[in-house]
C-alpha positions in Angstrom: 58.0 196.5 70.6 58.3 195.7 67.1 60.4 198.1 64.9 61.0 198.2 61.3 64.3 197.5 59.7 65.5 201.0 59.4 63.7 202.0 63.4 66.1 199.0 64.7 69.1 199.7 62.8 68.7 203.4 64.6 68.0 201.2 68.1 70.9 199.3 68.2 73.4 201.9 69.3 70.8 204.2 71.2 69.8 201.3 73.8 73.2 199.8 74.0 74.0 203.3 75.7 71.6 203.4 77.4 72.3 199.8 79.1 76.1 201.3 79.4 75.1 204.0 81.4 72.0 202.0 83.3 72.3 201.7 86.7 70.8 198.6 86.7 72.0 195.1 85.9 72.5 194.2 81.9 69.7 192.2 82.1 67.6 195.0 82.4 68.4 195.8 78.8 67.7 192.3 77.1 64.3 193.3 75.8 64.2 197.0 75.2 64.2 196.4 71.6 63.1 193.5 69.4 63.4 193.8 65.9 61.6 191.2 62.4 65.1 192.1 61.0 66.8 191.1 63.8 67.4 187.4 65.3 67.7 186.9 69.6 71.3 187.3 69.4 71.0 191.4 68.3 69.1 191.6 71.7 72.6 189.9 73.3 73.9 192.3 71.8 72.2 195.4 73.5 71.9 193.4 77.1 76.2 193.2 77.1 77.4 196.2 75.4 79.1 198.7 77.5 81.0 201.3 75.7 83.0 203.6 78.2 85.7 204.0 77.3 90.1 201.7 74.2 96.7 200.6 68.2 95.4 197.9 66.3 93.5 194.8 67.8 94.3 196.8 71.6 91.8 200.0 70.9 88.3 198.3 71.3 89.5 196.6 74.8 91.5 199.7 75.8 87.9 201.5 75.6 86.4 199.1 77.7 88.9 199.2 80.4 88.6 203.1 80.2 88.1 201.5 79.9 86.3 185.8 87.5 88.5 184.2 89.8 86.8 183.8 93.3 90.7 185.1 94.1 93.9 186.0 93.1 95.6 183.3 90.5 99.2 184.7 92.0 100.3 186.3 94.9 100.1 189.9 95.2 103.3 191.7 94.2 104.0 194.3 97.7 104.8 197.1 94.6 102.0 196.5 92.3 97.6 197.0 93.0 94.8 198.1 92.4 94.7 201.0 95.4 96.9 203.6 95.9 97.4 205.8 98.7 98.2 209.4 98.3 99.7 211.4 101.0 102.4 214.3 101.8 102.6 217.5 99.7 100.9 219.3 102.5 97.5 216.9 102.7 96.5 216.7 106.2 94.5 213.2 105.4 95.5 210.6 102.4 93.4 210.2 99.6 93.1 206.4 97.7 93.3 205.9 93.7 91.3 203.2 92.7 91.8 201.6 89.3 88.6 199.8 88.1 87.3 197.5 85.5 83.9 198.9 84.0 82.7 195.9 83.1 82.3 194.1 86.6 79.7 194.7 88.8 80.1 195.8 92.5 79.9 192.4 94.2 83.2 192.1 92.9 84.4 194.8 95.6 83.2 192.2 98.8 86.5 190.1 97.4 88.4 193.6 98.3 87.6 194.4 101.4 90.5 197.0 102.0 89.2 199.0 98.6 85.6 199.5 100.1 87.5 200.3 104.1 89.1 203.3 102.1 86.1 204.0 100.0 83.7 204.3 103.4 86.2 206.3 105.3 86.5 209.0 102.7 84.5 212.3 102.6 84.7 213.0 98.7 84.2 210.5 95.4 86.1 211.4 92.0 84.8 209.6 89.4 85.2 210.1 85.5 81.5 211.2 83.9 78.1 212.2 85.4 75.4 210.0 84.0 72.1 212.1 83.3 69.8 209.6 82.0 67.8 212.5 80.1 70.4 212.5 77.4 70.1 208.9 76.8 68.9 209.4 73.0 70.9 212.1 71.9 74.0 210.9 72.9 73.0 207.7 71.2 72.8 210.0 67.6 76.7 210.8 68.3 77.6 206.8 67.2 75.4 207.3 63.6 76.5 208.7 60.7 74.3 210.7 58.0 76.4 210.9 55.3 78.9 208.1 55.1 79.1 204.3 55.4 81.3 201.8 56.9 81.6 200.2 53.9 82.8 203.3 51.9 86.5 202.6 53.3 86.8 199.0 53.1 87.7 196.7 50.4 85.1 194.2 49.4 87.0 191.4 51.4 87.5 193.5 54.2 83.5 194.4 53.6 82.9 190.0 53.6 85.4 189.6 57.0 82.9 192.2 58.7 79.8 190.8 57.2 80.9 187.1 58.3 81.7 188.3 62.0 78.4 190.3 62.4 76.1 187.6 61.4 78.1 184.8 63.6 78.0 187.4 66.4 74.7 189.2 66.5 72.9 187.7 63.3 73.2 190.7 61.3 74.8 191.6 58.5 77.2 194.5 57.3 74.1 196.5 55.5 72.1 196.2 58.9 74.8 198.2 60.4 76.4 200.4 57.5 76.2 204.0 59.1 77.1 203.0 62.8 80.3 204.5 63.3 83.1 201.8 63.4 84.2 202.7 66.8 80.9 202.1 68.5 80.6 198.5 66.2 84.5 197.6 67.2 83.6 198.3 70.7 80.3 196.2 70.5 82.2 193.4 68.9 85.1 193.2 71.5 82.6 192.8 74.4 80.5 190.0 72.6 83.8 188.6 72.5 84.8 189.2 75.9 81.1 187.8 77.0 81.8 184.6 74.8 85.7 184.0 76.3 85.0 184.8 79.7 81.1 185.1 80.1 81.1 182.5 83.5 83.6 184.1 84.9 82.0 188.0 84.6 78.5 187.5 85.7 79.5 185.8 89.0 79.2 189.1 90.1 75.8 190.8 90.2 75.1 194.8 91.4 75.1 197.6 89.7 78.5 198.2 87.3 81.5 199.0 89.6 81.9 203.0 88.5 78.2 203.3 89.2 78.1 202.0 92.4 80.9 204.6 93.6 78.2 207.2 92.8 75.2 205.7 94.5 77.0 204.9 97.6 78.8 208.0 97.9 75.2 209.6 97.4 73.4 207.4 99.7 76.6 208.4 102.5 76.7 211.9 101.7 80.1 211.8 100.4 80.5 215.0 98.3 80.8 214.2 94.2 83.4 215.5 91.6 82.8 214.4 87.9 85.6 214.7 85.7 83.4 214.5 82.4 80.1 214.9 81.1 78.6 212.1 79.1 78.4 214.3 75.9 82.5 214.5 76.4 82.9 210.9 76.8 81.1 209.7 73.5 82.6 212.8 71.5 86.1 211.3 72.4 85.1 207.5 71.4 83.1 208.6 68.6 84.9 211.7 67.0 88.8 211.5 68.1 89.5 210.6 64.8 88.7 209.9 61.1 85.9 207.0 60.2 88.9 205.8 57.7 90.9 205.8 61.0 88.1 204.1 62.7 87.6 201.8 59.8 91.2 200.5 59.7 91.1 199.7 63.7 87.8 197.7 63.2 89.4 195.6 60.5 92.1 195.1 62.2 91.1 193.8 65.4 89.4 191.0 63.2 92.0 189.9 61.4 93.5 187.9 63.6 91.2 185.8 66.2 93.8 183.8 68.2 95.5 187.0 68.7 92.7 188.8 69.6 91.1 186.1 72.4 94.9 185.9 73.7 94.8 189.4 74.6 91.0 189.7 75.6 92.5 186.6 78.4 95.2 189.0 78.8 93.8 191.8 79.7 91.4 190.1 82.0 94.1 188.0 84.1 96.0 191.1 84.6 93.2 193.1 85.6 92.0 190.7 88.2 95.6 189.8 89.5 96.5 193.2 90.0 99.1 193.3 87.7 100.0 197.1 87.0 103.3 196.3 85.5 101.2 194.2 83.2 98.5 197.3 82.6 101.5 199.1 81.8 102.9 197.3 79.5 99.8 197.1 77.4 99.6 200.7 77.5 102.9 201.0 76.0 102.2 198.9 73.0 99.5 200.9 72.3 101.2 203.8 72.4 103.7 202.3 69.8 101.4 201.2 67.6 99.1 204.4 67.4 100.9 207.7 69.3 97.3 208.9 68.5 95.5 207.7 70.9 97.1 210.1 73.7 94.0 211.4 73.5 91.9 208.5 75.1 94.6 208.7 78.6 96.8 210.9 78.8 94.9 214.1 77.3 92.1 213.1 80.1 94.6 212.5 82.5 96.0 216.3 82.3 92.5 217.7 82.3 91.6 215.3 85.6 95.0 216.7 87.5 93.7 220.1 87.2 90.9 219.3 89.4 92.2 216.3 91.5 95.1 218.1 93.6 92.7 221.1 94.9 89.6 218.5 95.7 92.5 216.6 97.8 92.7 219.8 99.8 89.7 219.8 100.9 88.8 216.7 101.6 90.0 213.3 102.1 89.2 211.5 98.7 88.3 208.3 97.2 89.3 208.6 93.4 87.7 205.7 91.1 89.0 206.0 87.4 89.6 203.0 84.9 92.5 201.4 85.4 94.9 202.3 82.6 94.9 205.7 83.7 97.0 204.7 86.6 100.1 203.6 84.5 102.6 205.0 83.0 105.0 208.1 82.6 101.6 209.9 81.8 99.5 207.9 84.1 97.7 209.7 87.6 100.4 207.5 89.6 103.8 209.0 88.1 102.1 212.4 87.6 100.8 212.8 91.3 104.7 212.1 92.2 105.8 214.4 89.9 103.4 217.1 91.7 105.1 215.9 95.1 103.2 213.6 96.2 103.7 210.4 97.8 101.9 207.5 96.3 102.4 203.8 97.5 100.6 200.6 96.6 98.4 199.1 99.4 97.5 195.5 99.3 93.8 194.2 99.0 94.8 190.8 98.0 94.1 188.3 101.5 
């Protein structure tokens, strides 16, 4: 379809959620919208993004962790994975805690053949937000704002720095995106980035997006199916945790400094697909230095999901599937599970 300027600008954010939450592959997406105002890379743009859900240059990655190699690039370490196994505390079967990557498809899972053993054997899937495809549009008004601007809180080289990166990116400019909140543009941004440094190595993989396919498959196998969030709670937290000044500040930052920013988007990535926890963790703690804040994104979540996860154990043998920086940390679903009196020891998927 052909939209005005002012229809596209109000397209760009509603469509790329609604390719986030599609059930189908990105490609899907590429021509839901095309805009006069727009050039083909804006349409990139809505085929890739996938906001769900991340301090400086670490917040727009964090989100999409929360958020390839045909193997591992190092051996396994025996204490650090993926999959977890939860047992004792009076649980007559173990439950597994999955730690996944939202932006890889589910043919990634037929290089882990342990994680989809557990997955098949359990009677119950936990996974963090019920997609309801009827809410597609509203939820998509949650990234705009009526009465503000991006541009109201930067300076007027902080305003060029944007401009520059939008129009080498997606061929837009900073005016074409004024009221999008700077959250949903910072995460936009990242993944163009993350599609540009590691595009070969993420669309080996075809399916349906990791977190999704838990859901189908449990469906399809009758598994029984806890959400921990609704959709509406999800973009409130990305959207509305805190100030657009705040949200301004992280979006210039992450810019700033390129080399830093790709070194961490490799980073990320490497430790991800190695199974590096320790790693995970690690990044977790620097963003906790750099913005206490953002307690809200993990460990807020994480307390609300540990009032639901020990009693769903109890009744049936689980298979949990949550992104994976909610497994590390003092505040992470690992420590606080033990802390509860549970048991819970890394199992290797790595051949």
């Amino acid at each position: 379809m052909i939209l005005t300027c002012t229809e596209a600008n109000n397209n760009v954010v509603s469509n790329a959620i609604i390719c986030r939450y599609s059930v189908v592959k990105y490609q899907r997406c590429f021509d839901i919208i095309t805009s006069v105002c727009h050039q083909p890379t804006t349409n990139y743009l809505i085929m890739k993004e996938d906001l769900n859900i991340p301090m400086g240059r670490l917040l727009p990655l964090l989100i999409l962790l929360f958020t390839l190699n045909t193997g591992p690039l190092f051996a396994q370490d025996s204490d650090q994975s993926l999959l977890w196994e939860i047992s004792g505390n009076g649980l007559e079967e173990p439950s597994y805690l999955f730690g996944t990557f939202h932006l890889l498809q589910d043919e990634f899972l037929e290089t882990k053949p342990v994680v989809l053993q557990k997955f098949h054997a359990s009677e119950q899937v936990m996974v963090e937000v019920e997609i309801d495809s009827s809410k597609m549009q509203q939820l998509a008004m949650m990234a705009f704002m009526q009465d503000d601007r991006i541009s109201n809180h930067l300076t007027e080289e902080q305003q060029t720095l944007l401009s520059d990166v939008l129009v080498s990116l997606m061929g837009v400019g900073l005016p074409q995106v004024d009221r999008i909140k700077p959250m949903a543009l910072s995460a936009t941004i990242s993944l163009l980035q993350y599609q540009m440094l590691l595009g070969e190595e993420m669309t080996k993989y075809e399916g349906e997006p990791i977190d999704q396919w838990f859901v189908s498959e449990g469906k399809r196998s009758g598994k029984e199916l806890v959400f921990f969030e609704t959709m509406e709670q999800q973009m409130d937290l990305i959207f509305n945790s805190m100030p657009v000044s705040e949200q301004a500040d992280l979006l210039i930052g992450y810019l700033e400094d390129e080399e830093e920013t790709n070194a961490l988007i490799r980073r990320l990535f490497d430790c991800y697909m190695n199974e590096k926890t320790a790693c995970l963790e690690q990044i977790g703690d620097d963003m906790y230095e750099e913005m206490p804040a953002t307690t809200a994104f993990l460990d807020v979540r994480n307390e609300n999901w540990m009032e639901q996860i020990p009693s769903r154990m109890e009744q049936l043998p689980s298979f949990i599937a949550v992104g994976a920086l909610h497994l590390t940390g003092e505040q992470g679903l690992i420590e606080m599970l033990r802390r509860d009196g549970y048991s819970v020891e890394p199992v290797q998927t790595n051949p």
